[in-house]
C-alpha positions, 0 to 999 in steps of 0.5 A: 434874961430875968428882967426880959422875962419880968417884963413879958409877964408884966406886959402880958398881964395888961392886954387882959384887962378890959379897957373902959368904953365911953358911950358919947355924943348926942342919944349915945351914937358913938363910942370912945376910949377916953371920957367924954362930956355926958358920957356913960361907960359901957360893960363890953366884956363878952358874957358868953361861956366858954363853949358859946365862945368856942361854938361860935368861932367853929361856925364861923370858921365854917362860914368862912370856908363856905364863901372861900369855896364860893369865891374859888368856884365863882372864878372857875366859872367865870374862867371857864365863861372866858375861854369859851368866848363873848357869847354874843351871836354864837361866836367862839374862840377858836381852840388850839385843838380845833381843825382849820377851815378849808377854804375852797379856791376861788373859781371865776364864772365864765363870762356872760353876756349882759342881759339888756335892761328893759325900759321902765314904764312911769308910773301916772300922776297923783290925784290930788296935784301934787307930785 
């Protein structure tokens, strides 16, 4: 139990300390974790108090929540959107709760006599020749 208890306090002690970072390449453009050839090292510990960094977590915390709320209300609508149809040319998906169309039963018209065709008269030539 004391050899487990030695070796969490020992482990934990080394994931505080602040790794080196070497700020490599050509006009300084990438970063590593080991040297590098013309590198420099870089002071990446955070400078800010303590309640910088506590303010900083709550209005990020509040951010996150806000694009939660906007995610969640974005799907709503679109659900919302889908259940009513495509929109296109009015049409609607039919709910379950809508009253059915009557039809009217087809009624045949008596039959009539067809009336004759009268005789098209033509029409006369272009000017011009061609026709």
């Amino acid at each position: 139990m004391k050899i487990l208890l030695i070796s969490l306090v020992l482990f934990a002690g080394t994931g505080v300390q602040a790794q080196t970072v070497w700020r490599c390449g050509p006009e300084g453009r990438s970063y590593s974790v080991e040297p590098c050839a013309d590198g420099r090292s870089v002071n990446v510990a955070d400078a800010r108090s303590r309640e910088q960094q506590a303010s900083a977590q709550a209005v990020a915390s509040r951010q996150q929540n806000l694009a939660l709320a906007m995610v969640n209300n974005r799907q709503q609508r679109e659900r919302e959107m889908a259940a009513m149809g495509s929109g296109l040319a009015g049409f609607q998906k039919a709910t379950a709760t809508a009253e059915p169309l009557r039809v009217r039963p087809f009624i045949k018209l008596k039959d009539r006599p067809k009336k004759a065709k009268a005789a098209r008269k033509s029409r006369p030539p272009r000017a011009g020749g061609t026709s």
